[in-house]
Every structure is written in C-alpha cells, then in structure tokens.
N, CA, C and O atoms as CSV, one atom per row, in Angstrom:
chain,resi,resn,atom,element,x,y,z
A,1,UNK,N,N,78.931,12.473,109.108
A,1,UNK,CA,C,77.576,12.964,108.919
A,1,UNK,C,C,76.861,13.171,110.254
A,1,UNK,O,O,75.852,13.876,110.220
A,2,UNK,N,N,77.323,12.547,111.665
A,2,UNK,CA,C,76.423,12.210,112.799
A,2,UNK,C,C,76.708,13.754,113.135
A,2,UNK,O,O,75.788,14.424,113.604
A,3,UNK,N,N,78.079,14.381,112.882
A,3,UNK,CA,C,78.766,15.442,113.467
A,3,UNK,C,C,77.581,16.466,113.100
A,3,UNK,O,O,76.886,17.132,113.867
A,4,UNK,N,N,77.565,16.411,112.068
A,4,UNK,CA,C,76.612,17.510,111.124
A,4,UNK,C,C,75.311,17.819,111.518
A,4,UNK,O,O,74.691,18.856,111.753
A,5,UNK,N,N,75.043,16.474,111.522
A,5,UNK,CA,C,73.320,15.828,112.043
A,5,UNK,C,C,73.146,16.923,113.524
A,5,UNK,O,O,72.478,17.954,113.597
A,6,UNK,N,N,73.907,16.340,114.487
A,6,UNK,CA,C,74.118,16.673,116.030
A,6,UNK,C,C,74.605,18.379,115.643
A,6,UNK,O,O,73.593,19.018,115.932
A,7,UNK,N,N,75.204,18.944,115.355
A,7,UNK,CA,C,75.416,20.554,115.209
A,7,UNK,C,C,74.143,21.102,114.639
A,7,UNK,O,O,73.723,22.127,115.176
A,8,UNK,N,N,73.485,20.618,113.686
A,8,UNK,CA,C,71.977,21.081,113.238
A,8,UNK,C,C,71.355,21.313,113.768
A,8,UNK,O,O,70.776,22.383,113.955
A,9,UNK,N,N,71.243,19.979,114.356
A,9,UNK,CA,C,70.319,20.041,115.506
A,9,UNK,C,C,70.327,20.467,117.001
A,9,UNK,O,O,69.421,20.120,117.758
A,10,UNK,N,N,71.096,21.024,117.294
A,10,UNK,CA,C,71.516,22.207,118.337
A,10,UNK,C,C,71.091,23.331,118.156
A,10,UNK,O,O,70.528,24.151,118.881
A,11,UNK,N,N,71.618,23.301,116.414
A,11,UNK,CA,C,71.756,24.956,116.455
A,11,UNK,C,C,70.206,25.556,116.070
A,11,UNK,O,O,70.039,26.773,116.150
A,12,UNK,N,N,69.270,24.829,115.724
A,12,UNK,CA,C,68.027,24.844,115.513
A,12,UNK,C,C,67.343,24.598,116.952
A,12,UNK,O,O,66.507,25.495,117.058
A,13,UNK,N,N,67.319,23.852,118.024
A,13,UNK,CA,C,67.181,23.901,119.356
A,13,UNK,C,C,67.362,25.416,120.089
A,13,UNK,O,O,66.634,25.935,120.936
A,14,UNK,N,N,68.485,25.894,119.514
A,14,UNK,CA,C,68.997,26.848,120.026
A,14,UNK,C,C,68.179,28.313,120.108
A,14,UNK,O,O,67.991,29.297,120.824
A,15,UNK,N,N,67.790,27.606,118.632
A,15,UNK,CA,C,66.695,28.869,117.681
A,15,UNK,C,C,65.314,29.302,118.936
A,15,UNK,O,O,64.961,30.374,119.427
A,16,UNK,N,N,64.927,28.167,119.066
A,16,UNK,CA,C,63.746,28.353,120.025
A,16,UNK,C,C,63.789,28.473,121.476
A,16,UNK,O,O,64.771,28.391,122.214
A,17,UNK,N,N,62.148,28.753,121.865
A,17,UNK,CA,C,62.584,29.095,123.418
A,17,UNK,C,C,62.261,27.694,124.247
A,17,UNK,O,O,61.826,26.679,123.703
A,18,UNK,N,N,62.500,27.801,125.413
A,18,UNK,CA,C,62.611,27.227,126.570
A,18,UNK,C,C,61.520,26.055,126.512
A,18,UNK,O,O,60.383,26.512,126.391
A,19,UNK,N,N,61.560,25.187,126.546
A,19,UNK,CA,C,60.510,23.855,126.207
A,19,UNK,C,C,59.964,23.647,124.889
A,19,UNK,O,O,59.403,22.595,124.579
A,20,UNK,N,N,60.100,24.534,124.177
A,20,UNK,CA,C,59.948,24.122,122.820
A,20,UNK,C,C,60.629,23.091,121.968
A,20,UNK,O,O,61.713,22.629,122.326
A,21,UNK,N,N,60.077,22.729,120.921
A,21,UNK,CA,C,60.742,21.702,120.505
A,21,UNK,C,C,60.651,21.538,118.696
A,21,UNK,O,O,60.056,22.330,117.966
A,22,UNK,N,N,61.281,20.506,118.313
A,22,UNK,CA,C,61.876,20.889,117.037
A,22,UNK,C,C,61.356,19.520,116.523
A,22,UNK,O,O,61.304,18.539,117.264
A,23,UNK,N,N,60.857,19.488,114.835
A,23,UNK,CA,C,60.820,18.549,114.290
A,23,UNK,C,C,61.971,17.533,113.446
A,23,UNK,O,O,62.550,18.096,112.517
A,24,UNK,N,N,62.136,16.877,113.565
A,24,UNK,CA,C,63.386,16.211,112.766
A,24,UNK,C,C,63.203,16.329,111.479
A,24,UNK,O,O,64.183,15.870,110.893
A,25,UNK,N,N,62.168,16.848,110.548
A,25,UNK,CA,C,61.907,17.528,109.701
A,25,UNK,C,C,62.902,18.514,109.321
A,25,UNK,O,O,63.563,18.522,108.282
A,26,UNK,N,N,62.931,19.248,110.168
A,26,UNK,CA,C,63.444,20.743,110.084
A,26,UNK,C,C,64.751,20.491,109.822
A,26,UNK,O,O,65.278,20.797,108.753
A,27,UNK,N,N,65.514,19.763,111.040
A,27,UNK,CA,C,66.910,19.357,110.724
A,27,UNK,C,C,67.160,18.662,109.654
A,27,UNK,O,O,68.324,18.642,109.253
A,28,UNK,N,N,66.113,17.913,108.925
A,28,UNK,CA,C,66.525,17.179,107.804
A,28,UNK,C,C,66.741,17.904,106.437
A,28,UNK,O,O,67.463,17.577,105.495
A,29,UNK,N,N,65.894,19.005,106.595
A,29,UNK,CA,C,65.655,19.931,105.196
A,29,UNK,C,C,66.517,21.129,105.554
A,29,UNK,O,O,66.507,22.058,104.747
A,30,UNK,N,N,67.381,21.260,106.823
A,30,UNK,CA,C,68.522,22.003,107.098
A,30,UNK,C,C,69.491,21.954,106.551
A,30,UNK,O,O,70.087,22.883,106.007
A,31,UNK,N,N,69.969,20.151,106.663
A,31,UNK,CA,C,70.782,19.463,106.287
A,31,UNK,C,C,70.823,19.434,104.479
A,31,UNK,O,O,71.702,19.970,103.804
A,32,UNK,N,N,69.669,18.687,103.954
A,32,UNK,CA,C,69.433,18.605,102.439
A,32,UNK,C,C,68.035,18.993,102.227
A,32,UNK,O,O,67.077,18.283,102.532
A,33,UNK,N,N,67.966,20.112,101.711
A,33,UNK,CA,C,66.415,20.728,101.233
A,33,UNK,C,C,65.606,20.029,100.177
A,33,UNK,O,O,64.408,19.747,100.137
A,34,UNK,N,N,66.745,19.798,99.204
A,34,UNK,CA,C,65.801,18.635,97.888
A,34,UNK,C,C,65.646,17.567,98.316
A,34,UNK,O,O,64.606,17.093,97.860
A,35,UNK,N,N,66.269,16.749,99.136
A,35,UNK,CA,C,66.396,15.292,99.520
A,35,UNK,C,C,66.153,14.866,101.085
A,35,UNK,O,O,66.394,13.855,101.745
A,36,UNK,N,N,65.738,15.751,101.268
A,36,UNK,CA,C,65.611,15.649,103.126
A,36,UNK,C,C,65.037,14.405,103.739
A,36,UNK,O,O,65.405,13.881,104.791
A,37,UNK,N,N,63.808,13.894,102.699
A,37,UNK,CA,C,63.181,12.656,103.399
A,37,UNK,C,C,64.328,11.270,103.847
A,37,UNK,O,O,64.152,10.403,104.703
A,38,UNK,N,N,65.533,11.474,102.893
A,38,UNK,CA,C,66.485,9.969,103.012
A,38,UNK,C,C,67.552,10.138,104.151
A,38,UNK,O,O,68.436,9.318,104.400
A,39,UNK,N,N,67.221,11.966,105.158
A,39,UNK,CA,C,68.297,12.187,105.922
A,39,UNK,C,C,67.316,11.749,107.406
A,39,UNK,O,O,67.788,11.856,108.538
A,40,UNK,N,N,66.034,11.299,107.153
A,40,UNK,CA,C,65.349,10.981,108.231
A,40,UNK,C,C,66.084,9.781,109.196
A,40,UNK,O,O,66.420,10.043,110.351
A,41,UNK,N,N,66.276,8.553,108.645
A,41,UNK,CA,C,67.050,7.446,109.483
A,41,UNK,C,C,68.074,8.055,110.272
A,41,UNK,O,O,67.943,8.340,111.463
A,42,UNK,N,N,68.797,8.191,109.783
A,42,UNK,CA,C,70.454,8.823,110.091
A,42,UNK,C,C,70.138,9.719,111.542
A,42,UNK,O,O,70.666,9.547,112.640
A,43,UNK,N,N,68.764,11.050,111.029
A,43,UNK,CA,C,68.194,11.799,111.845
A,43,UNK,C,C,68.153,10.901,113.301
A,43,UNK,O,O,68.887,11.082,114.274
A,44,UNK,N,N,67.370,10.161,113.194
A,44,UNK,CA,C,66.697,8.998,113.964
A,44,UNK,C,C,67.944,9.299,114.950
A,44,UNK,O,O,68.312,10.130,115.780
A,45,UNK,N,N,68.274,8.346,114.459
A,45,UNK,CA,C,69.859,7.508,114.988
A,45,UNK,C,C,70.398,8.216,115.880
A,45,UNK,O,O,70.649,7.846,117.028
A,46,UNK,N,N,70.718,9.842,115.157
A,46,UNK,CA,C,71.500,10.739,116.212
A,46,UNK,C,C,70.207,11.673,116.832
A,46,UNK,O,O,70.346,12.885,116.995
A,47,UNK,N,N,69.383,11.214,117.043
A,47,UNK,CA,C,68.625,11.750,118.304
A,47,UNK,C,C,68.046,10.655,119.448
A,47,UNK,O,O,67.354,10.902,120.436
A,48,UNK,N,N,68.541,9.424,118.997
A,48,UNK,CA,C,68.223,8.109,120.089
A,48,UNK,C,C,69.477,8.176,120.816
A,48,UNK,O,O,69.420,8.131,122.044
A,49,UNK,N,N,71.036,8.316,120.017
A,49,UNK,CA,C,71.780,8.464,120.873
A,49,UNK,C,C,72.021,9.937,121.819
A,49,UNK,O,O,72.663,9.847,122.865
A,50,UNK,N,N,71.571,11.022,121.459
A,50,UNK,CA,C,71.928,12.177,122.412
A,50,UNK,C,C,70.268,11.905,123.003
A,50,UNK,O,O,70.248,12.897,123.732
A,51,UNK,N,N,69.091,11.370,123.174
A,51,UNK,CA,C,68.397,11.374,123.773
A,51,UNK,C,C,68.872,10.128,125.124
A,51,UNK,O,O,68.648,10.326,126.318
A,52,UNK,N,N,69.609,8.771,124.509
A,52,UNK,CA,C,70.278,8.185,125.817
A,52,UNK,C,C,71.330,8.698,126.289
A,52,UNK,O,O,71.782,7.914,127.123
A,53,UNK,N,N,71.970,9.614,126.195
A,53,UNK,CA,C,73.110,10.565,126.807
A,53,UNK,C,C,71.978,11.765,127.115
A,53,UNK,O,O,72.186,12.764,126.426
A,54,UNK,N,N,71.369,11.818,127.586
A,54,UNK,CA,C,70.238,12.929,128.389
A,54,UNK,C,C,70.472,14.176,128.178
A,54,UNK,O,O,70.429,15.114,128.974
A,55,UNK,N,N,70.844,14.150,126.538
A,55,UNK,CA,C,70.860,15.424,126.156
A,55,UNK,C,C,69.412,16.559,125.331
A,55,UNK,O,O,69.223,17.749,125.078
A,56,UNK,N,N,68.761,15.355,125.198
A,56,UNK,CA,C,67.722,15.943,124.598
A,56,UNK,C,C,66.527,15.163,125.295
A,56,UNK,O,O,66.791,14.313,126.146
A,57,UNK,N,N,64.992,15.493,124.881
A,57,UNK,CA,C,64.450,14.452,125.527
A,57,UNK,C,C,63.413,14.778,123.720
A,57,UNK,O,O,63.268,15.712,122.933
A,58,UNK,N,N,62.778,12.839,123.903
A,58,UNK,CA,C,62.171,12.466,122.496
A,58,UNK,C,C,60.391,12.964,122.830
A,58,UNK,O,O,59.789,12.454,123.775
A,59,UNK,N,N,59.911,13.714,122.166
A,59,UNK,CA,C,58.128,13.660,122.699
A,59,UNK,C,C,57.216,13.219,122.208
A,59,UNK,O,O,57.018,14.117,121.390
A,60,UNK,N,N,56.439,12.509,122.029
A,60,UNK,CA,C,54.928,12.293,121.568
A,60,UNK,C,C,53.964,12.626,122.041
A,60,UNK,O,O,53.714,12.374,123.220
A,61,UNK,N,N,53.096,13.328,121.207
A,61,UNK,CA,C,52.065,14.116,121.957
A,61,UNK,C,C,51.964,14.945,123.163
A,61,UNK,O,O,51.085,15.160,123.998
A,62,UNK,N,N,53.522,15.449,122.906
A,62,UNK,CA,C,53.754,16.371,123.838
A,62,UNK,C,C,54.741,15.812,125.286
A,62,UNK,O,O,55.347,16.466,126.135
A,63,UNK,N,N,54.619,14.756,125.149
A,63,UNK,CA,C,54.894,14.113,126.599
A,63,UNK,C,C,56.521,13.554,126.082
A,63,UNK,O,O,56.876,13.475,124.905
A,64,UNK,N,N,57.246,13.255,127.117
A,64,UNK,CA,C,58.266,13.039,126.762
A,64,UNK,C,C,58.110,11.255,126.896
A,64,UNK,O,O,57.352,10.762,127.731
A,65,UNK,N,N,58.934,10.419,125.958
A,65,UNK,CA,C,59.257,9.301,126.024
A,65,UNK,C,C,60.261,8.637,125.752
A,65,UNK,O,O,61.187,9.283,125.261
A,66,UNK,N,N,60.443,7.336,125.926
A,66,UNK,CA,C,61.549,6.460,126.041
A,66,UNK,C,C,62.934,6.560,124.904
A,66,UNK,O,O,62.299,6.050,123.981
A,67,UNK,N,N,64.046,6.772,124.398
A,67,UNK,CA,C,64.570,6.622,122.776
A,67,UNK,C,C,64.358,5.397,122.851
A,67,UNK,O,O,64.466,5.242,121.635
A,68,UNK,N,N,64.114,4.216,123.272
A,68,UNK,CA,C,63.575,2.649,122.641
A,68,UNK,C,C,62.207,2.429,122.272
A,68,UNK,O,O,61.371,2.593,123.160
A,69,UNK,N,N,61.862,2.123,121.246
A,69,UNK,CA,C,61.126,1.249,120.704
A,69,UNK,C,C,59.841,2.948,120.367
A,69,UNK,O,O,58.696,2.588,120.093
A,70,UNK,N,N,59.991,4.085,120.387
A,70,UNK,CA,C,58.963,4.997,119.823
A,70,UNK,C,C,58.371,4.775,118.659
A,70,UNK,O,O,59.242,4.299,117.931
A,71,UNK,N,N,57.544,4.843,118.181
A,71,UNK,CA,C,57.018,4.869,116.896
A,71,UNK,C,C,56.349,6.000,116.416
A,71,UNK,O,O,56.082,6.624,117.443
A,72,UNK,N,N,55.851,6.735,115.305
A,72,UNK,CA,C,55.016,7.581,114.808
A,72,UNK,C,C,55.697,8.746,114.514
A,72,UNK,O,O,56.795,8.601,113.978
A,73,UNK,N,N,55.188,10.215,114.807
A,73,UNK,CA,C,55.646,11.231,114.885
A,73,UNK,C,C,56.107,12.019,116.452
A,73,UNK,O,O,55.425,12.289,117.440
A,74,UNK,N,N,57.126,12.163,116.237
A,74,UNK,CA,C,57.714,12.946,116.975
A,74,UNK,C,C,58.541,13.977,116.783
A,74,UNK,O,O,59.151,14.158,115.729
A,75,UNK,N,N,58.646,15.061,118.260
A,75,UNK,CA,C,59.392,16.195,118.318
A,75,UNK,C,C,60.440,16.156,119.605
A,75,UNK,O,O,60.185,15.619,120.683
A,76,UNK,N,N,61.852,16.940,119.215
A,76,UNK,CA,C,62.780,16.801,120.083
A,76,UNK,C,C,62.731,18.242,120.850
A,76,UNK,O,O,62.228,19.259,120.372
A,77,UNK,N,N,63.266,18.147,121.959
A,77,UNK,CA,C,63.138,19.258,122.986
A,77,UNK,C,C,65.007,19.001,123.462
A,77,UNK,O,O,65.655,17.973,123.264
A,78,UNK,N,N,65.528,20.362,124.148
A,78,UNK,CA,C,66.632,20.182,125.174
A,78,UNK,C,C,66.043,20.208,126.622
A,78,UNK,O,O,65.010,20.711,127.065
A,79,UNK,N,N,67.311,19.309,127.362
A,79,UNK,CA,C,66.896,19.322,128.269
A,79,UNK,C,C,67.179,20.220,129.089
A,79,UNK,O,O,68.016,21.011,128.654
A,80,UNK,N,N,66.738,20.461,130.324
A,80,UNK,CA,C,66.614,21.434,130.972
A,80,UNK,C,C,68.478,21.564,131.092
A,80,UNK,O,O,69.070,20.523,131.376
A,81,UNK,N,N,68.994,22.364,130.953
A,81,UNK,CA,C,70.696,22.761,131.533
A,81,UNK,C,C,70.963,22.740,130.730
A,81,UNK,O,O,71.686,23.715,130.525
A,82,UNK,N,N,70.806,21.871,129.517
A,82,UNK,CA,C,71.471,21.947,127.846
A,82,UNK,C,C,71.718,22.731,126.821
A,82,UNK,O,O,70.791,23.141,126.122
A,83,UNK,N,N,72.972,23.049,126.586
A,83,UNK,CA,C,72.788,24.135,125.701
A,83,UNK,C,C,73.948,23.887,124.645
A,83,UNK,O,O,74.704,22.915,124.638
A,84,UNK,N,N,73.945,24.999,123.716
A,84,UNK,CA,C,74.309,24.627,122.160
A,84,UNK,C,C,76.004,24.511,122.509
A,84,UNK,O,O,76.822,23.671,122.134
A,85,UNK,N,N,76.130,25.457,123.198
A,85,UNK,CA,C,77.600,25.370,123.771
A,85,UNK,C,C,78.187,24.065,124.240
A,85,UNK,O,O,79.289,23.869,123.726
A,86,UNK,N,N,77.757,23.027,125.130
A,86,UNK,CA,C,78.038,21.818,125.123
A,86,UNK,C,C,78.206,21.029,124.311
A,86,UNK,O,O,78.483,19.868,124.613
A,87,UNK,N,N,78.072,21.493,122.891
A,87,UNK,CA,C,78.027,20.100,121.574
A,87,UNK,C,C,79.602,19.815,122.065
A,87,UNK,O,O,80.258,18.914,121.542
C-alpha cells in the first residue's frame, strides 16, 4: 500500500507547478474516493518517511516544518531537484 501511497503522491506533485503543494486529501480520495478519510494515517506515515529522506518537504501555514511531532493541517510540496522520475 506505501508503494501506491508514494506513486500518488508524486504523480499528483507532478500535476502542479514549482512550489506548489498538495493536500493529503487529494492523495487520499486518489487512492479511495468513498473511503478516503481511513487512507489518512497510512497517508501520514508515507509522507513523514519521504519527508525524512528529503524528498518532499511537510508545510504549515505555508512554511515548511519538521516530519516530527506536526500537528493540524497540512500541505506537501517537492523539493527543489525532485521529481516524479526518481520514485
């Protein structure tokens, strides 16, 4: 499922331009449209680990922050050099 999770969410990264960024929303209702809210954790998970492999960066309120200990709402961005081709 992480495989799936992580290709989604590329290929939706991919979608947009240059500093923009993506809700884990989006990838979740990518993934399962009727059931999307229960693909949120999982979501989580595989954007704390490609955010500590400095593949993505995590934002709140625009600003980028830590993958430990975030809370609330957030949006994922690539990082600068990153691209869909590297999955």
């Amino acid at each position: 499922m992480s495989q799936l999770i992580e290709e989604t969410l590329f290929d939706l990264l991919s979608q947009v331009r240059k500093d923009e960024s993506i809700s884990p929303n989006q990838v979740a209702k990518a993934i399962d449209a009727t059931n999307w809210q229960r693909e949120l954790p999982k979501i989580r998970a595989v954007i704390i680990g490609l955010a500590r492999q400095g593949r993505i960066e995590v934002l709140r309120k625009g600003k980028p922050v830590e993958p430990e200990g975030f809370k609330g709402v957030y949006r994922v961005r690539l990082v600068d050099g990153e691209t869909q081709s590297e999955t």
